[in-house]
C-alpha positions, -999 to +999 in steps of 0.1 A: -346-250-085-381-242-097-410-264-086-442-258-109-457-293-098-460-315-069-472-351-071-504-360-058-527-389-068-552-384-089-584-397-065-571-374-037-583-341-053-612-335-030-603-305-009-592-314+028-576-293+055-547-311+076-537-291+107-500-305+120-480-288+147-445-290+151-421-285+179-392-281+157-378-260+131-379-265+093-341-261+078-353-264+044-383-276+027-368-281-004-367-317-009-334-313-030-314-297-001-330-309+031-318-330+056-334-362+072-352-348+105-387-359+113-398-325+108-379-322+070-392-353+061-430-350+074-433-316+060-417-320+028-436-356+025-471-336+026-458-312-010-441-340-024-448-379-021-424-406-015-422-435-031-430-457+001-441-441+035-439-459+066-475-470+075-497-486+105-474-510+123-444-497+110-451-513+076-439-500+044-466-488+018-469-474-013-472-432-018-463-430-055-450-469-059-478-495-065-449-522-054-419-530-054-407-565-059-371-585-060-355-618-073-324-615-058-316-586-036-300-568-059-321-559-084-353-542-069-387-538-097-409-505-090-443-504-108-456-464-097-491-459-094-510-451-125-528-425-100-497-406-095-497-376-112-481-341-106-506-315-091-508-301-130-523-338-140-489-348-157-478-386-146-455-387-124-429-418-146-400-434-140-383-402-156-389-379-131-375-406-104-341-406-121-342-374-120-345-368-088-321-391-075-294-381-099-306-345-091-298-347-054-266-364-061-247-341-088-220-321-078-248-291-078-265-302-050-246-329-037-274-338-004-251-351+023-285-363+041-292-389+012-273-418+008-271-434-027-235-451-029-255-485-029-264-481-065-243-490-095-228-456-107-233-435-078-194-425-064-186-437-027-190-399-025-224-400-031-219-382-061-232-389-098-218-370-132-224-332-134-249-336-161-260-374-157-290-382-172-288-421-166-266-446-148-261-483-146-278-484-112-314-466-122-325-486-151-353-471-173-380-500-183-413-477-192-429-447-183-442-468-147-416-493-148-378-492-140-353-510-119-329-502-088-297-521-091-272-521-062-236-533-060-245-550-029-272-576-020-295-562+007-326-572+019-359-550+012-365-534+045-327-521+035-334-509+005-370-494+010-354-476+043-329-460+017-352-454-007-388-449+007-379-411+016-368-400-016-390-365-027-398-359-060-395-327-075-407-312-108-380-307-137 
């Protein structure tokens, strides 16, 4: 897959040098075909946001998401940030989230590393259609809006551990 864009908010544009060292080594940085080791998942976190991160004190916080929010623990609400954009300027929307997810679980790619079975229309393979461009479980409302909707209840720090790590990538 080609990336052409990586998100990035819009008020972080001033130029800054981070300097990390690892003691491992990177299988993959692409975020479609990587697994779920520290060093993956910081790496590929500094090209392309998560939706959450896990902050000071082991609290969740927002990289691309402004919030999310639940009723019932089974329906989860994300609002992104209106911030968020892709390293051309183009918002990053509820669009390129689907995506994503249904991206890393076609056939195609099929990530073992990921695990998506909890939401409505993903297989207990972790698979979705060749081809999918929506399912019941990823649910569209506008271009910041959308819903998460599992076949399970769960509780937030659940679903945010499940979800927080997902990497978006350009179409």
């Amino acid at each position: 897959a080609a990336f052409t864009a990586v998100p990035v908010l819009a008020d972080a544009a001033d130029e800054k040098i981070v300097n990390v060292a690892f003691t491992d080594q990177f299988t993959s940085v692409n975020p479609l075909d990587m697994d779920v080791t520290f060093i993956n998942l910081y790496s590929t976190s500094m090209g392309f946001l998560p939706l959450f991160q896990v902050g000071e004190g082991n609290v969740y916080t927002g990289a691309l998401a402004e919030s999310i929010t639940t009723e019932d623990n089974q329906t989860f609400e994300l609002t992104l940030k209106d911030e968020a954009v892709w390293s051309d300027g183009e918002p990053v929307t509820t669009d390129d989230v689907i995506f994503t997810i249904l991206k890393m679980t076609c056939p195609a790619v099929a990530n073992p590393h990921y695990d998506f079975t909890m939401f409505e229309g993903i297989s207990d393979a972790n698979l979705s259609e060749e081809g999918a461009t929506e399912i019941p479980g990823l649910k569209k409302i506008d271009e910041k809006h959308m819903q998460f909707i599992v076949e399970t209840k769960m509780n937030m720090n659940t679903f945010l551990q499940n979800v927080r790590s997902e990497e978006h990538t350009s179409e």
